[in-house]
C-alpha positions in Angstrom: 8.8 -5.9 -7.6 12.5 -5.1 -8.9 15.6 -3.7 -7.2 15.4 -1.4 -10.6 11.0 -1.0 -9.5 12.3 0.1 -6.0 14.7 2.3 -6.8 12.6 4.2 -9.5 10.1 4.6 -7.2 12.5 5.9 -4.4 13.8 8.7 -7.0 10.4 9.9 -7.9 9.0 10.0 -4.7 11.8 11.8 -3.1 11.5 14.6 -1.4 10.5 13.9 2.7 7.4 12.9 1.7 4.9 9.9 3.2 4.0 7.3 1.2 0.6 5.6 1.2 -0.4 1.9 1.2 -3.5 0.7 -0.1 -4.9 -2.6 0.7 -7.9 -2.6 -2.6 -10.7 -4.7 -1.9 -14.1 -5.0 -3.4 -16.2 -3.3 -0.9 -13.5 -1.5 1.2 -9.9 0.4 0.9 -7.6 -0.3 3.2 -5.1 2.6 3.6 -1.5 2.6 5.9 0.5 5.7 6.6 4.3 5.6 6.3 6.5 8.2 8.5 8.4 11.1 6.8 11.4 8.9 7.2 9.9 6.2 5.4 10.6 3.3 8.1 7.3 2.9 9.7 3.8 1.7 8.6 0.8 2.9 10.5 -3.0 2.4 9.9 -4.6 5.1 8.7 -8.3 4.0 7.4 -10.7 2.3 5.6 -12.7 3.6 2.7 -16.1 2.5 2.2 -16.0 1.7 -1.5 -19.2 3.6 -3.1 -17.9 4.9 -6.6 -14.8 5.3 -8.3 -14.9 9.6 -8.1 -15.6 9.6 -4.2 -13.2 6.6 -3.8 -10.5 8.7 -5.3 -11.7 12.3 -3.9 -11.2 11.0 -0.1 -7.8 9.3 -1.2 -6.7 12.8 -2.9 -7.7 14.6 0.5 -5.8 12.3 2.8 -2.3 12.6 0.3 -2.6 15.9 0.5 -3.9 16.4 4.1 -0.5 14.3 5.0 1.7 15.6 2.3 1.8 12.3 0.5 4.5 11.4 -2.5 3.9 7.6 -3.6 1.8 4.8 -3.6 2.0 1.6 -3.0 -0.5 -0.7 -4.1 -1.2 -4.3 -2.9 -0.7 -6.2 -5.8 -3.3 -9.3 -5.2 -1.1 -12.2 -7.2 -1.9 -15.9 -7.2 -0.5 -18.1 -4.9 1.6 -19.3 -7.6 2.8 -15.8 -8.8 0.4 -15.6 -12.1 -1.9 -12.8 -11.7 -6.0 -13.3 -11.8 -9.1 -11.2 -12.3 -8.0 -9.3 -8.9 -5.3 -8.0 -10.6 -6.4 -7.0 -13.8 -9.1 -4.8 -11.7 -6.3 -3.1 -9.2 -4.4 -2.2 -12.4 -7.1 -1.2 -14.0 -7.9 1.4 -11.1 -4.4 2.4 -11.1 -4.8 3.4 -14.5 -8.0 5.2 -14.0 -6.4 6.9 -10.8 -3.7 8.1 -12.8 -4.7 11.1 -14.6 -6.3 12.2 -11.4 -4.2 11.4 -8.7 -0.3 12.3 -10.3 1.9 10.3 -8.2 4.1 7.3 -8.3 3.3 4.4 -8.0 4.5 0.8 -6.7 3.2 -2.7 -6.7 4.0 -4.7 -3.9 2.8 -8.0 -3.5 0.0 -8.9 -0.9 -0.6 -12.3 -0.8 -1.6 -13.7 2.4 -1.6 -10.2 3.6 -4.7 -10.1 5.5 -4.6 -13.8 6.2 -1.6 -12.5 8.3 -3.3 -9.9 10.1 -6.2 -11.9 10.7 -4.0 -14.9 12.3 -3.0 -11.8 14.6 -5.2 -10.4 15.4 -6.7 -13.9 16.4 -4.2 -14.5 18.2 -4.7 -11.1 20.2 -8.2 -12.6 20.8 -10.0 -9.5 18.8 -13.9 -9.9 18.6 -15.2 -10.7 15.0 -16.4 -7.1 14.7 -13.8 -5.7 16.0 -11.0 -7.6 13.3 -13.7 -6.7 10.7 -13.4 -3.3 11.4 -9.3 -3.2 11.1 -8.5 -6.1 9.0 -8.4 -3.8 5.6 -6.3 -0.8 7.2 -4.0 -3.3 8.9 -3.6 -5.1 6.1 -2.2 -1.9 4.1 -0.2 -1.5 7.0 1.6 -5.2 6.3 2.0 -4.7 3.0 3.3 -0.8 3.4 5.7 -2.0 6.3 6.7 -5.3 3.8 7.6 -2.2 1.2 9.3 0.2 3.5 11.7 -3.0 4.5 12.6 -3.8 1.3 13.4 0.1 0.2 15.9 0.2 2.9 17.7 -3.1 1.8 17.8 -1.7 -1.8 18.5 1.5 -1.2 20.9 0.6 1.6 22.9 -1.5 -0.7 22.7 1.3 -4.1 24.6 3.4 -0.9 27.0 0.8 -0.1 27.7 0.2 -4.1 28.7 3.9 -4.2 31.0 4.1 -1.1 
């Protein structure tokens, strides 16, 4: 993702609003919270994938149970940057979110993502069911957090530019 990608985004997602990160997996959804003030990521759940309309029904509810105004979508590239079959199916439900869901939204990459939340939570010596059962939302969390970060530096600096 571009400085110009970021600060799009920022623009048309102003406003006070949250923004949502979504982990996409085959048989899940991670999703991760952000604070009003944009500098925090928190798990918030994890979808059960059944169908594309019910998928996107329970995302709609949860934007605008928490007053949501952007998206931010792990962005499952290649180890070596190119972008695979993962890919091509995240954008392809972007595009089919779209027209239902009308709000911005931003790639971020997620590689090693939940390879990174699995190391810690590992390391915090969580059970195998237990890391199965928060693995997706955490990982939305990372990448959300990994997002939020790199606003602020952009954003931070487009401030400083001005002064």
């Amino acid at each position: 993702m571009t400085e110009a990608e970021i600060r799009a985004f920022a623009q048309a997602s102003r406003g006070g609003r949250r923004l949502i990160g979504i982990d996409l997996g085959t048989k899940t959804i991670g999703l991760a919270l952000s604070d009003v003030g944009r500098q925090i990521a928190s798990p918030l759940e994890t979808i059960r994938r059944v169908k594309f309309t019910p998928d996107v029904a329970r995302l709609r509810q949860l934007c605008e149970t928490h007053g949501v105004g952007g998206l931010v979508m792990g962005l499952p590239l290649n180890m070596d940057g190119s972008e695979g079959p993962r890919v091509q199916s995240t954008r392809s439900f972007v595009r089919n979110l779209k027209p239902l869901l009308d709000l911005p939204v931003l790639f971020c990459d997620e590689r090693l993502s939940t390879a990174a939340v699995t190391r810690a939570l590992i390391a915090a010596d969580a059970s195998r069911a237990k890391r199965g059962a928060v693995v997706d939302m955490l990982a939305a969390a990372y990448i959300l957090q990994g997002c939020l970060d790199q606003m602020r530096g952009v954003l931070a600096d487009e401030a400083a530019d001005e002064a």
